[in-house]
C-alpha positions as CSV (number, residue, x, y, z in Angstrom):
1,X,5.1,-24.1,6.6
2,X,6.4,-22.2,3.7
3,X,8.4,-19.3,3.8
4,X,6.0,-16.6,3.3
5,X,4.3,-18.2,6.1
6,X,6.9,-18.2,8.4
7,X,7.7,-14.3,7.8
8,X,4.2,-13.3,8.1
9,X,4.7,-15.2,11.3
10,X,7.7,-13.5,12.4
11,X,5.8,-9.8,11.3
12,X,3.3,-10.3,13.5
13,X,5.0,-11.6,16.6
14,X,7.5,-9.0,16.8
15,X,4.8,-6.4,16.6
16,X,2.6,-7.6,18.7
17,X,5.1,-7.3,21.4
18,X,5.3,-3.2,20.6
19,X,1.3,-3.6,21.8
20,X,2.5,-4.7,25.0
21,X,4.3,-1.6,26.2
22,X,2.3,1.1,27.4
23,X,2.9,5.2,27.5
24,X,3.4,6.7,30.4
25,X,1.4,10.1,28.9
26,X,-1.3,10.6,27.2
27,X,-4.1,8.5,26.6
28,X,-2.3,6.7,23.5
29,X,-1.4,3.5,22.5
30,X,-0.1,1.1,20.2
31,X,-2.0,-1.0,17.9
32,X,-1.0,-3.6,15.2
33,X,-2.8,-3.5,12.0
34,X,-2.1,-6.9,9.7
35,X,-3.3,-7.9,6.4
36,X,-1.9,-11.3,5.2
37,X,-4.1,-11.1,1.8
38,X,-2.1,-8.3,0.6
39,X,1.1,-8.7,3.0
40,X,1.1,-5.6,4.6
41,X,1.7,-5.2,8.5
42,X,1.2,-1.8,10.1
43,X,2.1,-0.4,13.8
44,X,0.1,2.6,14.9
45,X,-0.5,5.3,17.8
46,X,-3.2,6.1,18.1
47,X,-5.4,8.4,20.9
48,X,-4.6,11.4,22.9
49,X,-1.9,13.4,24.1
50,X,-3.6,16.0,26.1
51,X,-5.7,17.9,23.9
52,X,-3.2,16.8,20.5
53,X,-4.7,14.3,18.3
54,X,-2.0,11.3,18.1
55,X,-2.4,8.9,14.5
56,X,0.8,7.7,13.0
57,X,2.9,4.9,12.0
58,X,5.7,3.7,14.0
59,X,6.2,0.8,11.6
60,X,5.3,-0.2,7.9
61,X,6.6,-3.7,6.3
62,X,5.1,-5.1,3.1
63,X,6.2,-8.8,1.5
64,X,6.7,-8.2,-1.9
65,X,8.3,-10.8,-4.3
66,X,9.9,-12.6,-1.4
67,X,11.4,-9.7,0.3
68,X,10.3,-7.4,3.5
69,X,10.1,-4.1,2.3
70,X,10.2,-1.7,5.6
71,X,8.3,1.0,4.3
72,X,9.0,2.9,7.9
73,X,10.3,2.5,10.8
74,X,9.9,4.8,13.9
75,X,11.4,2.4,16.0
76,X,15.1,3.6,18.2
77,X,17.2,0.4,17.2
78,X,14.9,-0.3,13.9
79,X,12.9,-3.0,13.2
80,X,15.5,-4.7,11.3
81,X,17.7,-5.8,14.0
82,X,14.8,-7.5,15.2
83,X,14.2,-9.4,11.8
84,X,17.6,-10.0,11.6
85,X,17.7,-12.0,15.1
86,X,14.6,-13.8,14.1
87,X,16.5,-15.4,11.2
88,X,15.5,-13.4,8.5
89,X,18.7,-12.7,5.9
90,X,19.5,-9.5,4.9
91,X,19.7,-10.2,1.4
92,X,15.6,-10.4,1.7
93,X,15.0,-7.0,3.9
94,X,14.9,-4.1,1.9
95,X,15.1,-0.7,3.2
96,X,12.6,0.6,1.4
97,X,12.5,4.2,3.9
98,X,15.7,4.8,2.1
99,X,16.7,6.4,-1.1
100,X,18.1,3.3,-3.9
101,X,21.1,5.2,-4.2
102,X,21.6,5.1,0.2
103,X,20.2,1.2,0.0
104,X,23.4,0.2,-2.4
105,X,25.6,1.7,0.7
106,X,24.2,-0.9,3.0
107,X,24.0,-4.6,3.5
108,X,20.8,-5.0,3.2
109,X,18.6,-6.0,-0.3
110,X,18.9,-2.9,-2.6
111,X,14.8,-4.3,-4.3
């Protein structure tokens, strides 16, 4: 398995696992939305929180040229973390929901 296989992998299982946990309001929930031809990988809510329409992204990570790109990330601790422990090196996770000048502050791949 190359790779790009193995972090599509890794994606998917560690937002699957978001699916998993429910809401204890509303009529909401959480829905994974992957696309391995164009390497984009999507967490939603979606539904109903009383009579308020609930549609947004919790998390947004695209493979571009060998690095994740996390587009967004709604997520308390950050999705990172979790990429990290998966064994993904920071020098390929870009935190692309941050300004280039704020990325060159962190540890993390600037592009």
């Amino acid at each position: 398995m190359d790779a790009t296989e193995r972090d599509r992998d890794t994606i998917e299982s560690i937002l699957i696992e978001y699916t998993k946990i429910p809401y204890s309001h509303g009529d909401f929930w959480t829905e994974a939305v992957f696309d391995r031809t164009r390497d984009r990988y999507v967490l939603m809510n979606v539904g109903w929180d009383n009579k308020k329409r609930v549609h947004y992204c919790l998390v947004h990570i695209d493979i571009i040229n060998g690095k994740l790109w996390i587009q967004c990330d709604g997520l308390e601790h950050g999705v990172a973390s979790e990429l990290l422990e998966a064994g993904i090196p920071r020098d390929r996770i870009v935190l692309a929901f941050k300004s280039l000048e704020r990325r060159r502050l962190t540890d993390f791949a600037v592009a």
